[in-house]
C-alpha positions in Angstrom: -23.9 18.9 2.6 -23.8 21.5 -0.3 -21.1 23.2 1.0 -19.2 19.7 1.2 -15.7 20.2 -0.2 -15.2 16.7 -2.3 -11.7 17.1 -3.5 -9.5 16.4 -0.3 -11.4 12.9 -0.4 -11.6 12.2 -4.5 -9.4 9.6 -5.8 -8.5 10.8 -9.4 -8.7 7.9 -11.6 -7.6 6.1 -14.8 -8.1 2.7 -15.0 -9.0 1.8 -18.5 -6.7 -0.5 -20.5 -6.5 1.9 -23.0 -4.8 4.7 -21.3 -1.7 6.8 -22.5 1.5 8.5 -20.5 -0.2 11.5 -21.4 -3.8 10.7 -20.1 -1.9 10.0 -16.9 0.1 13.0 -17.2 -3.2 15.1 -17.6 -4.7 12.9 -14.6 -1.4 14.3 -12.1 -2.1 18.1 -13.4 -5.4 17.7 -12.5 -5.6 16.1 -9.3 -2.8 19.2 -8.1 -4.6 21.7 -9.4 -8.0 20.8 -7.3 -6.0 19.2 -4.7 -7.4 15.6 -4.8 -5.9 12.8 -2.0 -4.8 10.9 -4.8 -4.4 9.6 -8.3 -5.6 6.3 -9.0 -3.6 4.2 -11.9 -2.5 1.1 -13.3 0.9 -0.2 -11.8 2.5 0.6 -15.0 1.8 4.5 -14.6 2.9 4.9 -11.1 6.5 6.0 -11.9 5.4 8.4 -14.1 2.2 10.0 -11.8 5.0 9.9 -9.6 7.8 12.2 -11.0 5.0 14.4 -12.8 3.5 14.7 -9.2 7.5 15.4 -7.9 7.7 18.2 -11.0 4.3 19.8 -9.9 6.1 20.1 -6.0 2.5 18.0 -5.2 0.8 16.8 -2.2 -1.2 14.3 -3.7 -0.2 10.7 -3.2 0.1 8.0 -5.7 -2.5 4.9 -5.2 -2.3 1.7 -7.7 -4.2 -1.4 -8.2 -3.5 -5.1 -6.9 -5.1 -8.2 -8.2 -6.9 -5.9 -10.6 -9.5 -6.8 -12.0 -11.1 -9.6 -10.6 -8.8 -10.8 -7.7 -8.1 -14.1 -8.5 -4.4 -14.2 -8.6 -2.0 -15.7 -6.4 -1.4 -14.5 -2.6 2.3 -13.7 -3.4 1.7 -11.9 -7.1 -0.3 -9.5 -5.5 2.6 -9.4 -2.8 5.1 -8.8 -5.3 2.9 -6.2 -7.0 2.2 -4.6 -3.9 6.0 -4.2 -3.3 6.9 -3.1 -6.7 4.4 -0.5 -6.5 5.5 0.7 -3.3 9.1 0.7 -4.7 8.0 2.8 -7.3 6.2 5.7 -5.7 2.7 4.4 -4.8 1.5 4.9 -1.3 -1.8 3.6 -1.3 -2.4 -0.2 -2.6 -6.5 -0.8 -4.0 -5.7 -4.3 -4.2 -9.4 -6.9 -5.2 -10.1 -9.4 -2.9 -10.4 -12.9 -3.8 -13.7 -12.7 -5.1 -14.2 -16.6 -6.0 -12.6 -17.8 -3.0 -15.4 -16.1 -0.6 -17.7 -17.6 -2.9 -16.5 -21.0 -2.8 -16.9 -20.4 0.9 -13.0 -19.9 1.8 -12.9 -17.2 4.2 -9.7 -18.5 5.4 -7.8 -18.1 2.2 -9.6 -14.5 1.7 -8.3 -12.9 5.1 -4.5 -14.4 4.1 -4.4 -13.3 1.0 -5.6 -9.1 2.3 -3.6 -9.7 5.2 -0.4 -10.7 3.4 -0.8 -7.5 1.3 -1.4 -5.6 4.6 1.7 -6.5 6.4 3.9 -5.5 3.0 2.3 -2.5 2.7 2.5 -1.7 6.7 6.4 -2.5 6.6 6.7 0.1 3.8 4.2 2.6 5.2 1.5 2.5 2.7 -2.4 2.3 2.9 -4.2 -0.7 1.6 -7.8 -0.7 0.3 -9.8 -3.8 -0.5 -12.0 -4.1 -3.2 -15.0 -6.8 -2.7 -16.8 -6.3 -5.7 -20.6 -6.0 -4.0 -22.4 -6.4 -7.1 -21.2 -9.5 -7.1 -21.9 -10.7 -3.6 -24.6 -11.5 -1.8 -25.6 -9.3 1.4 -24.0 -12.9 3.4 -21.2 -12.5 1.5 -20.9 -8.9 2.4 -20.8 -9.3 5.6 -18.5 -11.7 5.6 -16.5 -9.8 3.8 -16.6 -6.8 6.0 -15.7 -9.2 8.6 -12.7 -10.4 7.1 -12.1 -7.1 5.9 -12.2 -5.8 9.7 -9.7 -8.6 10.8 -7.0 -8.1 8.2 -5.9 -4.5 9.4 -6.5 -2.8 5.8 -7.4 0.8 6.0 -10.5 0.7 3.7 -13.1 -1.4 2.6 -14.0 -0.4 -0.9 -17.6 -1.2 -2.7 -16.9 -1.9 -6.5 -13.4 -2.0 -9.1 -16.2 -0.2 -11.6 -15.4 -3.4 -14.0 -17.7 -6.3 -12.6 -21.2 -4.5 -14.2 -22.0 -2.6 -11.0 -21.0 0.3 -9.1 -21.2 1.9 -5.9 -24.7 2.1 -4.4 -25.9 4.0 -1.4 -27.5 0.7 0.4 -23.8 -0.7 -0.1 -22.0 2.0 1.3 -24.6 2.0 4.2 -24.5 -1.2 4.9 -20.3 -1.5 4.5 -20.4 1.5 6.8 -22.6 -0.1 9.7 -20.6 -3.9 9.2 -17.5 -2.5 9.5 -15.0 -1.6 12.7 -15.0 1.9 13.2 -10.9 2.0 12.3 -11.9 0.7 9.0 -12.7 3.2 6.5 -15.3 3.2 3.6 -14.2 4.0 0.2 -17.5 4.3 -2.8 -16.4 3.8 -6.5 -17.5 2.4 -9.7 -20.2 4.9 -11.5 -19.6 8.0 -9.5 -19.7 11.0 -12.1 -21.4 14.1 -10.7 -21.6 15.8 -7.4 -24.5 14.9 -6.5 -24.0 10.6 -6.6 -20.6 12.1 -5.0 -22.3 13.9 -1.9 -25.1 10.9 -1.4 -22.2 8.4 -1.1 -20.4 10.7 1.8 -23.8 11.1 3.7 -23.7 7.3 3.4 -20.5 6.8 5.6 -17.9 7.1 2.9 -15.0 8.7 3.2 -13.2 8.7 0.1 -14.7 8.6 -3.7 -13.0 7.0 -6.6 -14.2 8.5 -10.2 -12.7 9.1 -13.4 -14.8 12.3 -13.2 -13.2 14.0 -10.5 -12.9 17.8 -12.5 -16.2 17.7 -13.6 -17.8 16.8 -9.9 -15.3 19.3 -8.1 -15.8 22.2 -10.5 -18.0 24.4 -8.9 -15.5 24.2 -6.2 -12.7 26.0 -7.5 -8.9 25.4 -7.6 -6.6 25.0 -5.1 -4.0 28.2 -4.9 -0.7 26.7 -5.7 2.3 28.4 -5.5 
């Protein structure tokens, strides 16, 4: 696993509130110079990641957040976000689950709401990651979730948004891992900072890494030879 190469599976993030055009700017440079699968920002940055990505002649694809935070928005805002977004230049959707309604026992409502955002992202050919939030949930809930997750036809599962008090953890990523259909894939994020967390997280069963650290962790890798 040392010789691992993380940055084809590294989404390069900025999520804060506080972030500039410029912090996102810096974010695109980076993520084509170490050739990450994506940057990760708010839907208000993903015009501009995407015509500084366009500039840089770039590869890397533009992912944006639905329902972000906590989840807990209507079905058809995170819809509408999703096709804004999409409109925009994203092609991968890290939209939350609805956290409360699995908790208030409303699996039903859960798998609409993912699904919904599936088939809009499906008719416009981008990739949809859920977020459930584990440090939130229960191991009951997490499998449920993982069920539902399984039944909605989203791409990835996805442990943590990084902004509920808890991170990835390698049980989680185990466990979403060995819950989940095989077509499903399993994305670890929320306090990932240096290659080794990075590295523990893959041998768990994940396949892609969101950090805000995706330089530092990458480093020792080198840069991708641009033209």
């Amino acid at each position: 696993m040392d010789n691992y190469l993380l940055a084809p599976v590294i989404d390069h993030t900025a999520l804060k509130p506080e972030t500039t055009s410029a912090q996102v700017e810096t974010l695109c440079r980076e993520a084509h110079r170490y050739g990450f699968a994506s940057v990760c920002v708010m839907p208000l940055w993903v015009s501009l990641a995407r015509r500084t990505l366009d500039a840089l002649a770039s590869s890397v694809v533009v992912c944006t957040t639905v329902g972000f935070p906590n989840g807990n928005h209507a079905t058809r805002s995170k819809v509408t976000e999703a096709a804004l977004a999409i409109a925009e230049g994203a092609r991968e959707i890290d939209m939350v689950m609805a956290v409360g309604a699995l908790k208030s026992g409303d699996d039903a409502h859960v798998l609409e709401d993912i699904r919904a955002v599936v088939v809009e992202a499906s008719r416009r050919s981008a990739l949809v990651k859920v977020i459930i939030e584990t440090c939130l949930l229960t191991e009951e809930e997490k499998r449920r979730a993982c069920a539902i997750v399984g039944e909605s036809g989203a791409d990835y599962i996805k442990t943590s948004t990084g902004f509920a008090g808890g991170g990835a953890t390698v049980e989680d990523v185990m466990l979403l891992r060995r819950l989940s259909p095989p077509e499903v894939q399993v994305k670890a994020s929320g306090g990932i900072r240096d290659r080794e967390t990075a590295l523990a997280m893959i041998a768990a069963g994940a396949t892609r890494i969101g950090t805000s650290a995706g330089g530092a962790i990458v480093a020792v890798e080198g840069t991708r030879q641009t033209p």
